[in-house]
C-alpha positions as CSV (number, residue, x, y, z in Angstrom):
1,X,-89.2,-10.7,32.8
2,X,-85.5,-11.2,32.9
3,X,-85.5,-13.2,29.6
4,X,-87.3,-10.8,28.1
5,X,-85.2,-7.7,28.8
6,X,-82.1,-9.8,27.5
7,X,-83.8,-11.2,24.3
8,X,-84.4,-6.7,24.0
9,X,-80.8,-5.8,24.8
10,X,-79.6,-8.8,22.3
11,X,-82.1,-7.7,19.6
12,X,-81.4,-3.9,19.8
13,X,-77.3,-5.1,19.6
14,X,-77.8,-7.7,16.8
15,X,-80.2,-6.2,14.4
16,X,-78.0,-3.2,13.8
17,X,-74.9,-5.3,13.3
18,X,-76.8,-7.2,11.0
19,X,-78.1,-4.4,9.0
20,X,-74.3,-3.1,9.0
21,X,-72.2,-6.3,8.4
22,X,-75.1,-7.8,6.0
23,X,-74.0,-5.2,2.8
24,X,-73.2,-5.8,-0.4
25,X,-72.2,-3.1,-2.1
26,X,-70.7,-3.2,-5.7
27,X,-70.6,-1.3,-8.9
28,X,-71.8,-2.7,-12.4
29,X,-71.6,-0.8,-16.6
30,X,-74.0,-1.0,-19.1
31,X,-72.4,-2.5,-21.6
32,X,-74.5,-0.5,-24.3
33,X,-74.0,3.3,-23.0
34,X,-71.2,3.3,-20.4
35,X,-73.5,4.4,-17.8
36,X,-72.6,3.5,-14.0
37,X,-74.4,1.9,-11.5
38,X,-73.9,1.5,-8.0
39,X,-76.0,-1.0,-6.0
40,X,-75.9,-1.6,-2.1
41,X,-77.7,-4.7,-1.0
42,X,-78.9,-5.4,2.3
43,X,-78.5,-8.8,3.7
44,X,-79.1,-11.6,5.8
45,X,-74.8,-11.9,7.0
46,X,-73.1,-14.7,5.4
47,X,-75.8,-15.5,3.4
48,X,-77.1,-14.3,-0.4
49,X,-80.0,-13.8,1.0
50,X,-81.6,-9.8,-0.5
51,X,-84.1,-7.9,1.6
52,X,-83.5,-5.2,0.6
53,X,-81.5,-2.8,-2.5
54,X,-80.7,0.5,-3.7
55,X,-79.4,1.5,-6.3
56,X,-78.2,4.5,-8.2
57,X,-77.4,5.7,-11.9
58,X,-74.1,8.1,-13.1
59,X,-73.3,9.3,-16.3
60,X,-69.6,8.7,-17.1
61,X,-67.3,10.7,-19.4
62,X,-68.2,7.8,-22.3
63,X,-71.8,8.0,-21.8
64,X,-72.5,11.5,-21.6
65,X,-70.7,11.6,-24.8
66,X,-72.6,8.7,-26.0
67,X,-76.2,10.5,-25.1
68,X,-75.0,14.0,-26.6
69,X,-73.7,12.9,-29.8
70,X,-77.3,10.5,-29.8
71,X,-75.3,7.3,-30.8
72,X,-78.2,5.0,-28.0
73,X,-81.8,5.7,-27.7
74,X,-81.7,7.2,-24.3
75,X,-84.6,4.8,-23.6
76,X,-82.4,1.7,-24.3
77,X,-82.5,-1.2,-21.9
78,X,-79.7,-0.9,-19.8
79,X,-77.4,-3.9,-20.5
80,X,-75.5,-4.0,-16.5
81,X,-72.2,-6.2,-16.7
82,X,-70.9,-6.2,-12.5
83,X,-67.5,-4.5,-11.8
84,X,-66.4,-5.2,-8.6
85,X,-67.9,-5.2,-5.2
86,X,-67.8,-6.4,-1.5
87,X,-69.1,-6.7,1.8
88,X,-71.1,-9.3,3.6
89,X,-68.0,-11.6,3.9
90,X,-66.4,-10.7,0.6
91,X,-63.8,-9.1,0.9
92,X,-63.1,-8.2,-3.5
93,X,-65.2,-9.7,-5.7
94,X,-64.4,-8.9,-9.5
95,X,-66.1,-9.0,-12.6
96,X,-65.5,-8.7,-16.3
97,X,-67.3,-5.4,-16.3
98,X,-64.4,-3.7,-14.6
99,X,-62.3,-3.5,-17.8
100,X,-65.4,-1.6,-19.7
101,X,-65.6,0.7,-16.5
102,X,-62.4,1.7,-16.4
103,X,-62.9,2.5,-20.0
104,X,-66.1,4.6,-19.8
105,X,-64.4,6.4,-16.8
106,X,-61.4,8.0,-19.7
107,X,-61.9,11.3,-20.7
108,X,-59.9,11.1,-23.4
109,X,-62.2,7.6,-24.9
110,X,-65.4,10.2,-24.6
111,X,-63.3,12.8,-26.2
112,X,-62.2,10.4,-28.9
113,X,-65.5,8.9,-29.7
114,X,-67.1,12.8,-29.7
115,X,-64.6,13.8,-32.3
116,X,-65.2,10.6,-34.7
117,X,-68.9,11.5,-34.4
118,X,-68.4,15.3,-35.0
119,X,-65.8,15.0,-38.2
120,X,-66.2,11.5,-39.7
121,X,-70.4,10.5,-38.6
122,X,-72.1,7.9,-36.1
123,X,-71.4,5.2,-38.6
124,X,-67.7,5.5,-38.4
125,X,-67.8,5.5,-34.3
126,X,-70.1,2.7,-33.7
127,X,-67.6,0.2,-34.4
128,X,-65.3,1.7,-32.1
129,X,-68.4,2.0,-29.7
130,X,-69.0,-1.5,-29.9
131,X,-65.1,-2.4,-29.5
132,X,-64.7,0.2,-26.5
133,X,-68.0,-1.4,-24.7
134,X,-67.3,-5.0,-25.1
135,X,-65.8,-6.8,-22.0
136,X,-63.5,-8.6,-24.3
137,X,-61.7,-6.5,-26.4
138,X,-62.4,-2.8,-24.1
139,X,-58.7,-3.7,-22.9
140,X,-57.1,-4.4,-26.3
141,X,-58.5,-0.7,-27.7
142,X,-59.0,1.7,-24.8
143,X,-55.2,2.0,-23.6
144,X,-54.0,3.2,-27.2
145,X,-57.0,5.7,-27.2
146,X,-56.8,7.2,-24.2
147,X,-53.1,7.8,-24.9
148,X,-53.4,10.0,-27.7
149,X,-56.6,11.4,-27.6
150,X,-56.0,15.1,-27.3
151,X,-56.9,16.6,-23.9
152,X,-58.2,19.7,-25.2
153,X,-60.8,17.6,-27.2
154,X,-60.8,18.6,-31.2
155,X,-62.1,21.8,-31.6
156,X,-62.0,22.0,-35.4
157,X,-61.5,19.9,-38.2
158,X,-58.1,20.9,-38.7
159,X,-57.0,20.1,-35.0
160,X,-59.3,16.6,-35.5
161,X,-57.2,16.2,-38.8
162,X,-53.6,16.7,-37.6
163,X,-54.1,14.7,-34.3
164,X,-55.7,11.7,-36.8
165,X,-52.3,12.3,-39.4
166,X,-50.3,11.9,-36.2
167,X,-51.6,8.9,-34.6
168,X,-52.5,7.6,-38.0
169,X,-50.6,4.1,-37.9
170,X,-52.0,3.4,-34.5
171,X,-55.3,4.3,-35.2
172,X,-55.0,1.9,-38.4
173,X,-53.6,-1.0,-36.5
174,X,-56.3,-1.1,-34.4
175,X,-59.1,-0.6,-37.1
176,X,-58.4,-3.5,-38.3
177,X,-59.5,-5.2,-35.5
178,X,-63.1,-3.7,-34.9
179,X,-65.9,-5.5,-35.5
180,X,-67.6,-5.5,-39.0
């Protein structure tokens, strides 16, 4: 009878700190739409062991510009390249889907890929899509965009054309780096 009260008191202290030191919880992008996805994974502690997951979709500023200017099939397969996460005995673990993250997570890149879309086409933002979403080269493209895209977006053509005149060279330079 003892035994059995203290195997009770143990399982009623260790199960819930197993259940709360046991998560993993990290962050991932879809490396076709920008979309966001947060995942927490329940675990057996110290051990890669999954019993159970949740995990939950956000639109970021990149891919609710993607989706309205209908540059993805919103029933694409999702493409998820991890971020970051921790827990479970991990204190940071990083991934090369942080860069893209960061990315999709600029106003100013969904404002910048909305305003190629509206005044020059989808075919003339898809390359800069496809530059902007790539874990590789997101870093080499998204810090010159999202420093000179206007804030206020591009209302008209006229705005969309004096803001490209302005920025012109840098906008050339890296053209010539986007994919064919």
């Amino acid at each position: 009878m003892r035994h059995r009260r203290t195997l009770i008191i143990l399982g009623c202290v260790l199960i819930p700190a197993a259940v709360y030191f046991g998560q993993f919880e990290s962050t991932s992008v879809c490396t076709t739409c920008g979309e966001a996805q947060s995942t927490r994974e329940f675990q057996i502690p110290f051990t890669r062991f999954t019993y159970f997951a949740t995990r939950s979709r956000s639109a970021t500023p990149l891919s609710a510009a993607i989706n309205r200017a209908g540059l993805v099939p919103a029933t694409h397969s999702h493409q998820w390249l991890f971020a970051n996460g921790g827990g479970n005995g991990i204190m940071c673990a990083l991934g090369s889907g942080r860069h893209v993250r960061d990315t999709a997570n600029f106003p100013a890149v969904a404002t910048f890929v909305t305003a190629t879309v509206t005044y020059r086409g989808q075919s003339a933002a898809q390359p800069w899509l496809a530059a902007l979403l790539d874990p590789n080269r997101t870093s080499d493209f998204s810090p010159a965009i999202s420093s000179t895209a206007p804030l206020g977006g591009c209302p008209t053509q006229a705005v969309y054309d004096r803001w490209r005149r302005d920025v012109g060279e840098v906008l050339d330079v890296l053209a010539q780096a986007l994919p064919p």
